[in-house]
N, C-alpha and C positions, 0 to 999 in steps of 0.2 A: 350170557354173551350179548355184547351191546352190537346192535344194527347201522349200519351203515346212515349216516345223514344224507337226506339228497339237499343237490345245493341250492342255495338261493337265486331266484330268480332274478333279482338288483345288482348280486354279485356278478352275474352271467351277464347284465344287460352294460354292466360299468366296464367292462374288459372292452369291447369294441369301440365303446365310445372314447375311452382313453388312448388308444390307439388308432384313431382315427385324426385325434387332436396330433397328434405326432411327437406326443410324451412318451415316458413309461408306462408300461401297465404293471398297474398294485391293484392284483385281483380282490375286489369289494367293497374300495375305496375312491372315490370322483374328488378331487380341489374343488371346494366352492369358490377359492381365491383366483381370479384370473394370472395368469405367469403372463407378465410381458416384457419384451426386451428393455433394459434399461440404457438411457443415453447419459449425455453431457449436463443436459438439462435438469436432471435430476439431481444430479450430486451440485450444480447451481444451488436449486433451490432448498438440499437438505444445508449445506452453509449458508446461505441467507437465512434460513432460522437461524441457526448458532449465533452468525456475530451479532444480531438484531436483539439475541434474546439473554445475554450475557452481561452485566453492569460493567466490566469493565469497558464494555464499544462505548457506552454511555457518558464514562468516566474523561476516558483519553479524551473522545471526540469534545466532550462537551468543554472541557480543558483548553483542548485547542482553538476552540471557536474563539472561546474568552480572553485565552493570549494573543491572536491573531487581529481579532476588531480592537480588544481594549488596550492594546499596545498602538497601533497601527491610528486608532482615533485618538489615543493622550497624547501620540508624538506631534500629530497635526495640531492639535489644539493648541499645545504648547510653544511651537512654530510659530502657528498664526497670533500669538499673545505675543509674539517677542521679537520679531521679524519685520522689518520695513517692507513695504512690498517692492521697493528697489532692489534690496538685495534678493527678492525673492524673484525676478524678476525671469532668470533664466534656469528657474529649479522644476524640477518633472514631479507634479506633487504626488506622484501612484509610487515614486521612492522610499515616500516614511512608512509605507507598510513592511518595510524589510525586515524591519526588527521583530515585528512579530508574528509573521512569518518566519523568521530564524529560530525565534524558541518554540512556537508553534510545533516546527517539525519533528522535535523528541518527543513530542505527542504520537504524532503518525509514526512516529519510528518502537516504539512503543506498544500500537496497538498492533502493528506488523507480526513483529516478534511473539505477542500472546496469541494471533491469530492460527499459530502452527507450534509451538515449541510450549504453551499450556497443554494441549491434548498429550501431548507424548507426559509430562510431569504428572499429569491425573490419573493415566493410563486410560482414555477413554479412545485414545487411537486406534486401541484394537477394536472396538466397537464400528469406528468407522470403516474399517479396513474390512470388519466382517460384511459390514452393508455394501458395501461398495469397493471389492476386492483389484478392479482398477488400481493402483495406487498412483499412477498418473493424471488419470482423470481427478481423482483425490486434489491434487498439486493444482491441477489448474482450473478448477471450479474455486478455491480458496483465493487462488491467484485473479479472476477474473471478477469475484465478490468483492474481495477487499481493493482491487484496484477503481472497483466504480464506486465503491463508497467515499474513499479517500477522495479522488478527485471531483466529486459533486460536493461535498463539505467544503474543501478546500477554495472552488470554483466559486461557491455561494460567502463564504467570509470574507475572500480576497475581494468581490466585487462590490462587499458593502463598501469594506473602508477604501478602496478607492474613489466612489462615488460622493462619501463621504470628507474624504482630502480636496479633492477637484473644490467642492462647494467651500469648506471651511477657508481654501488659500486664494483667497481672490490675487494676490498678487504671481504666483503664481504662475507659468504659462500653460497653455492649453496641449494636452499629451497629443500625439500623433496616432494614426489608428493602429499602426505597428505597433506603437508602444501599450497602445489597449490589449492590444493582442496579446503581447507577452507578459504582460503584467496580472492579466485575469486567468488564460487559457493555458499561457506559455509557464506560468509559475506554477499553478494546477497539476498539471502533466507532469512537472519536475517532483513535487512532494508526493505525488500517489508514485510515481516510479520508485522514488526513495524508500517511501514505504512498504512498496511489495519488494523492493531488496533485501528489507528485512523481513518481510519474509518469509521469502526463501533462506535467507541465515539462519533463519530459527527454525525451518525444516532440514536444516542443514546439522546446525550443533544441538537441537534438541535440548536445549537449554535455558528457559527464560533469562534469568538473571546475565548467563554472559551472550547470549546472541544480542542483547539490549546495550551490556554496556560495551562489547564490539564495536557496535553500529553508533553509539554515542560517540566513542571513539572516532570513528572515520568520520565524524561530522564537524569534531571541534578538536581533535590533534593534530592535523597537517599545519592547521593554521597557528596554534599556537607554538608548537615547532618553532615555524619558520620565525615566528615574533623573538625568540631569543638564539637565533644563532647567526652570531657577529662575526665570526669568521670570515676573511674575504677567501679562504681557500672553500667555505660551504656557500658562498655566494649564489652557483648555479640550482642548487640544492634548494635553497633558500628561495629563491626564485620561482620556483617549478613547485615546490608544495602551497606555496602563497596563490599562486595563479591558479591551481586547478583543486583546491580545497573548495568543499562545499559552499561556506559563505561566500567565497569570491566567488563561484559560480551562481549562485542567486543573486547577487547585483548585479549581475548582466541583465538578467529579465526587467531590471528596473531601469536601464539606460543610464546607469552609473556605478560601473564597474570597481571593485578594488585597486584594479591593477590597469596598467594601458595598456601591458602586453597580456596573450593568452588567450582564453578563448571567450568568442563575440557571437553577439547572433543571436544564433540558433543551437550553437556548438553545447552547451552545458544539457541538452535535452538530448542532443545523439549521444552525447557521453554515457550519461545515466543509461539510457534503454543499451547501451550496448555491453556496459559491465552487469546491467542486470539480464537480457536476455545470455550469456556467458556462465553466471551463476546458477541462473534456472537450469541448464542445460547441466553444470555438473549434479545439485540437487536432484533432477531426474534420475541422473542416473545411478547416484547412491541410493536411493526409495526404492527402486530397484532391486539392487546387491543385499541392500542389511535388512535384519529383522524388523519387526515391526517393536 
């Protein structure tokens, strides 16, 4: 007959102590691992690894830097080789960066869409979802990474070649600090908005390939639409996608607009945050409802 074990003295002494911590008690077993609440902060900085450590952030970003300066510095160049400085006399020269900033932006729109709609294609979503069961927090730690990358990138290429314009167009006049403003800060704000639009499209359709060419789409169909319809009965139509198409809303920030009518200012920067905080909030609340 086998005799009774008496118990362990480490087993007996780990029951109080675990339950003093105001865990469970797993009689004979202590966590060496500290449990502590998890915040906002941390799902930040578990996505600041990702997109830091991923070739494609590399890729896009380093793309766009390249079409943004070397587009934005050949058109100035080419200006100043060819241009009197009479006629250049009442031109805003922080304007020739448009162009590339305009291609620039399928860069950012781009790295948007893999930021959230690659994890769902790989399946490593679940992984995230396991860490950090949150799935809101999830959305806006991603949202609030990619929104400061984009706009420091954006902020920092915009500012060369303006600086760069300003020096190369002596004839040229001299920008107003409004127009500093929106040219550097105010164009910034607009392509990182753009960018976390998509995405949220891409935590939306889960999709690389179409939340990308979607979003291509809403960047360069309105406008070329409106370029071929002659109709005077789609005239008003005609009108309306010309004026609030992306590209015409990026020549506002430049002080020369597409169009005379439509939106001025400041208006192309509440636009964006307002379709995008709109979109966020359906996004939320699908992450939600559907599986992972």
């Amino acid at each position: 007959m086998s005799t009774p074990q008496p118990s362990m003295p480490q087993a007996q002494a780990a029951v109080p102590n675990r339950q003093a911590a105001g865990g469970p008690s797993y009689p004979g077993y202590t966590s060496p691992i500290p449990v502590v609440r998890t915040h906002l902060g941390n799902a930040i900085a578990s996505e600041w690894t990702k997109i830091r450590s991923v070739r494609s952030t590399m890729w896009t970003l380093g793309v766009f830097v390249l079409l943004v300066i070397g587009i934005g510095l050949g058109a100035a160049a080419l200006i100043a080789a060819n241009a009197s400085p009479e006629s250049m006399r009442d031109e805003n020269p922080l304007s020739f960066g448009f162009f590339g900033v305009l291609l620039g932006s399928m860069c950012v729109i781009t790295l948007g869409v893999l930021t959230t709609a690659s994890e769902y294609g790989t399946g490593m979503i679940r992984t995230t979802m396991v860490a950090c069961p949150s799935r809101g927090r999830v959305l806006a730690a991603k949202a609030v990474v990619f929104f400061a990358v984009a706009f420091v990138t954006t902020l920092v290429s915009v500012l060369v070649v303006a600086l760069a314009d300003v020096a190369l167009l002596d004839g040229a006049r001299t920008p107003t600090g409004q127009e500093w403003l929106k040219g550097t800060v105010g164009i910034s704000l607009y392509i990182a908005l753009l960018g976390l639009l998509s995405l949220i499209v891409g935590s939306i359709i889960r999709h690389s390939a179409g939340a990308i060419t979607l979003m291509i789409g809403v960047l360069l169909a309105p406008l070329v639409i409106a370029l071929f319809m002659f109709s005077k009965s789609l005239e008003g139509l005609r009108e309306a996608l010309f004026e609030y198409s992306i590209p015409s809303q990026l020549s506002v920030f430049y002080s020369n607009p597409l169009s005379e009518s439509g939106p001025s200012g400041w208006d192309p920067l509440w636009i964006v945050l307002g379709v995008t905080a709109a979109v966020f909030a359906v996004a939320f609340a699908l992450l939600e409802k559907r599986d992972v």
